[in-house]
C-alpha positions as CSV (number, residue, x, y, z in Angstrom):
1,X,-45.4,-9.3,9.5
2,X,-42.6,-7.0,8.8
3,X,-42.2,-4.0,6.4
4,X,-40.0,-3.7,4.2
5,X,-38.7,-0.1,4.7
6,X,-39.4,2.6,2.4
7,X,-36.0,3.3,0.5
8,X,-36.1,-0.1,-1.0
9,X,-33.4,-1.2,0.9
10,X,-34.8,-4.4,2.5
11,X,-34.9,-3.6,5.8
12,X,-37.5,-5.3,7.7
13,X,-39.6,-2.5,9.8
14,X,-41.4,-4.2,12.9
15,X,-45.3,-3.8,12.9
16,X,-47.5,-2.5,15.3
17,X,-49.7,-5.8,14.2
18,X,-47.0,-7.9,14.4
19,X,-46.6,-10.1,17.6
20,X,-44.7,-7.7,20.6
21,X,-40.9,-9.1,20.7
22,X,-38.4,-6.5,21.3
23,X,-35.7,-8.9,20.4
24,X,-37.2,-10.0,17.1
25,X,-38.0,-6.4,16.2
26,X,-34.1,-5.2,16.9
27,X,-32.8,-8.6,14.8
28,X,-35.2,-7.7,11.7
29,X,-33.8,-4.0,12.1
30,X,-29.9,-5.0,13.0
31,X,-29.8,-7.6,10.0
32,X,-30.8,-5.0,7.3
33,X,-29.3,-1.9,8.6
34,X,-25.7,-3.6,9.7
35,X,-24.8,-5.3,6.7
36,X,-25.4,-2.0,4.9
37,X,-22.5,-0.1,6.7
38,X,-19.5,-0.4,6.6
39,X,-18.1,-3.4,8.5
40,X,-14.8,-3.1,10.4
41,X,-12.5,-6.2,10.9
42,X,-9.1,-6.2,12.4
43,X,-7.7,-7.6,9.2
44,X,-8.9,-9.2,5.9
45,X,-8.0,-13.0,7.8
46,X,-10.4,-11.6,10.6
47,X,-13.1,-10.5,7.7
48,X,-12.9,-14.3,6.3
49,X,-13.4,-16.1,9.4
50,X,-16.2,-13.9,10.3
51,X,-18.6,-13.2,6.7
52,X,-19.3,-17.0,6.8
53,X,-22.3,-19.2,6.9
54,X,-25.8,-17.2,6.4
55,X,-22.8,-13.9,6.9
56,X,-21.1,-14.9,3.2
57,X,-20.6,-11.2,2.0
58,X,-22.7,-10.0,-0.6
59,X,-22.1,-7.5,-3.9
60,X,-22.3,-3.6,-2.3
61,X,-20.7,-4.4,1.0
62,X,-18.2,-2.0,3.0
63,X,-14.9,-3.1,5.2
64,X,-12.4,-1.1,6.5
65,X,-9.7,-2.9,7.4
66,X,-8.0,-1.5,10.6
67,X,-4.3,-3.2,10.1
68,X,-4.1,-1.7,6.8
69,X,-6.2,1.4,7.0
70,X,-8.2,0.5,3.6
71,X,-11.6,1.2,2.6
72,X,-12.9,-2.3,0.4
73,X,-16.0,-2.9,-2.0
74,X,-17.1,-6.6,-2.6
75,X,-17.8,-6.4,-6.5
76,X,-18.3,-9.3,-8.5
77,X,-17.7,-11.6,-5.1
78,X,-14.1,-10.2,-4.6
79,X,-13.3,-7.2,-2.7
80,X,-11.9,-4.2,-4.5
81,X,-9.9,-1.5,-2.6
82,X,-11.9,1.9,-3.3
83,X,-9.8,4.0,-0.4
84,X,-6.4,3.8,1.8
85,X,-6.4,5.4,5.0
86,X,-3.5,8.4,5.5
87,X,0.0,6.9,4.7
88,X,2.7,8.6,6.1
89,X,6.4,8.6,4.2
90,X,9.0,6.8,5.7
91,X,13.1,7.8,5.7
92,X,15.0,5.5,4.0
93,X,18.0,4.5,6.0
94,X,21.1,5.1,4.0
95,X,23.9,2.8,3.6
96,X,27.4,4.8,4.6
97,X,29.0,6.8,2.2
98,X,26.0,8.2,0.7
99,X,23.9,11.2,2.2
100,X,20.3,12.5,1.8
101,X,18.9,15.2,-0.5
102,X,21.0,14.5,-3.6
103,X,20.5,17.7,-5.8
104,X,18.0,19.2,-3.4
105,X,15.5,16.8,-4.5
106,X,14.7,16.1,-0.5
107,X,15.4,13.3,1.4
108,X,15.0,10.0,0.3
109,X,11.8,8.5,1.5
110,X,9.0,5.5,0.5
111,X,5.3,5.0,1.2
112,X,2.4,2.2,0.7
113,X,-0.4,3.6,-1.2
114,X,-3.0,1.9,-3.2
115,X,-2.9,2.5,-7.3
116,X,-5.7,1.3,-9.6
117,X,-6.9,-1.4,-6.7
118,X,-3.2,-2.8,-5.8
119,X,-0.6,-1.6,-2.8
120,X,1.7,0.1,-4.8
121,X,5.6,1.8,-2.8
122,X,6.3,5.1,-4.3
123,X,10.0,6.8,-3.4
124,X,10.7,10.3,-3.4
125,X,13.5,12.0,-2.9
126,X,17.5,11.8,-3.6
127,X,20.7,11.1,-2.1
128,X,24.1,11.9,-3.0
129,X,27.6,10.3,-3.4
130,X,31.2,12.9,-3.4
131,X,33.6,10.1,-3.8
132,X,33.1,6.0,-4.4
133,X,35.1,3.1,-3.4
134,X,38.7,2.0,-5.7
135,X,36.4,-1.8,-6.4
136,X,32.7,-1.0,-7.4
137,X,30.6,-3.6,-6.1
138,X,28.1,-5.4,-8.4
139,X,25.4,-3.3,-6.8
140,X,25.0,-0.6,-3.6
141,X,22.5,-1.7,-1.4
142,X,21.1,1.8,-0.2
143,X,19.5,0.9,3.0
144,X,20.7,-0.1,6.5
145,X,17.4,-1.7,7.4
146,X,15.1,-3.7,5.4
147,X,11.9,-2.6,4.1
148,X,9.2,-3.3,6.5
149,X,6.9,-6.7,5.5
150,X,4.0,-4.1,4.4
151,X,6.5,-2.8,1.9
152,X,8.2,-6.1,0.4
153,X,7.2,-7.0,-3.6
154,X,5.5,-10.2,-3.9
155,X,8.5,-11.1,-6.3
156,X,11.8,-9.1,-7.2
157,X,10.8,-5.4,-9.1
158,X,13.1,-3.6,-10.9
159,X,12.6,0.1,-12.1
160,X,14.8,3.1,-13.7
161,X,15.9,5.9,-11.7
162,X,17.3,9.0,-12.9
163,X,21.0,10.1,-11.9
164,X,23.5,12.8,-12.6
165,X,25.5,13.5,-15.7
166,X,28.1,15.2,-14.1
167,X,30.6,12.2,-13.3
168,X,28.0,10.0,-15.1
169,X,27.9,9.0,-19.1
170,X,24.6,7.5,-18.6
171,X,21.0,9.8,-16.4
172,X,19.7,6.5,-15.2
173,X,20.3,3.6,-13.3
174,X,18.2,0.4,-12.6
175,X,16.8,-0.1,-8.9
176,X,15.7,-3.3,-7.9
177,X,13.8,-3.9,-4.7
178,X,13.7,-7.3,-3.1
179,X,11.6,-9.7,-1.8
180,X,13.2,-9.6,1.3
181,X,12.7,-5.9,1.2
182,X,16.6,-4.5,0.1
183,X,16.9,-1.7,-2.3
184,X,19.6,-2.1,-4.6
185,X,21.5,0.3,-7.1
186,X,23.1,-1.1,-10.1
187,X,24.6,0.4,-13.2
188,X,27.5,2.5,-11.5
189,X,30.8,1.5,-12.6
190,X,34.4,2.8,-12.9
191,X,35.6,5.5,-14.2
192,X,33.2,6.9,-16.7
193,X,29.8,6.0,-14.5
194,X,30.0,7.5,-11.2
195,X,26.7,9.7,-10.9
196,X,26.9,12.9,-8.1
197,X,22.9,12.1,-7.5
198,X,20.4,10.1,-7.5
199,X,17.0,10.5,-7.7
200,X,13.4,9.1,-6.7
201,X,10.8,11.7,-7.3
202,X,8.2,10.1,-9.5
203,X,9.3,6.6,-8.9
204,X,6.9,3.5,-7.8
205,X,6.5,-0.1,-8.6
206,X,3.3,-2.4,-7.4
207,X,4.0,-4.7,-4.6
């Protein structure tokens, strides 16, 4: 009969004693070996359909999931994310009357990274404003397009962003991003509230 292997990993090792089936010996090797790597699937839905049956994924197993570049864990029967692949930032397309690199903090940008197990968007950046409309609206939306689907909250999330002093009685402002993936401004007013800058470095919120 099989062997188990020597690592103590339970990987069957075919015999010389053991009745001659190529097949049979390349099955006891694949099933111990395979399950042990790490397991790539097109998406998580893909991963479901497939670890299923006498496949049911087991504590210790790898996936990297190609649609979302992401290294996963299955720990305690759930998968936990222990890596993101590279995640390039994205330009944020501005809204008229404001322009990029408010205070020479760079141009304002977003990304998807993972934080403490959950996709996370972190902004960077700034944009600037030299004059603002006679009728503030209730908000500014910033962006022309909306956030991609990969970068939309589950539900609305609203942080604080710093602005300028100069033209500004407050340095900071409330940013809400949407669930339909609009980034909006709010705290600018008129007269005594109408911040040169506004910036994003250090800024993220879980999605």
């Amino acid at each position: 009969m099989p062997k188990p292997d020597g690592w103590g990993q339970g990987i069957s090792l075919w015999q010389m004693t053991d009745a001659p089936s190529i097949p049979d010996a390349i099955a006891a090797l694949a099933a111990g070996v395979i399950p042990r790597g790490v397991l790539r699937f097109a998406s998580a839905s893909e991963r479901g359909a497939t670890l299923v049956g006498d496949y049911t994924p087991v504590d210790g197993m790898l996936t990297w999931l190609e649609d979302v570049g992401r290294l996963e864990l299955r720990v305690d029967s759930v998968w936990v994310v222990v890596a993101v692949g590279n995640r390039a930032w994205t330009t944020v397309p501005l809204a008229s009357g404001w322009t990029q690199n408010g205070n020479s903090q760079g141009t304002f940008q977003y990304r998807v990274v993972n934080l403490f197990g959950e996709d996370s968007i972190m902004f960077r950046g700034g944009i600037s404003r030299s004059s603002y409309p006679t009728t503030i609206p209730g908000y500014f939306e910033l962006n022309t397009t909306a956030l991609p689907t990969t970068a939309r909250p589950a539900s609305l999330r609203t942080i604080t962003v710093p602005c300028s002093d100069i033209g500004s009685s407050r340095i900071s402002l409330k940013m809400d991003v949407t669930t339909a993936g609009w980034i909006r401004l709010y705290g600018i007013s008129r007269p005594s509230d109408l911040p040169v800058w506004v910036g994003f470095n250090g800024c993220f919120t879980s999605l």
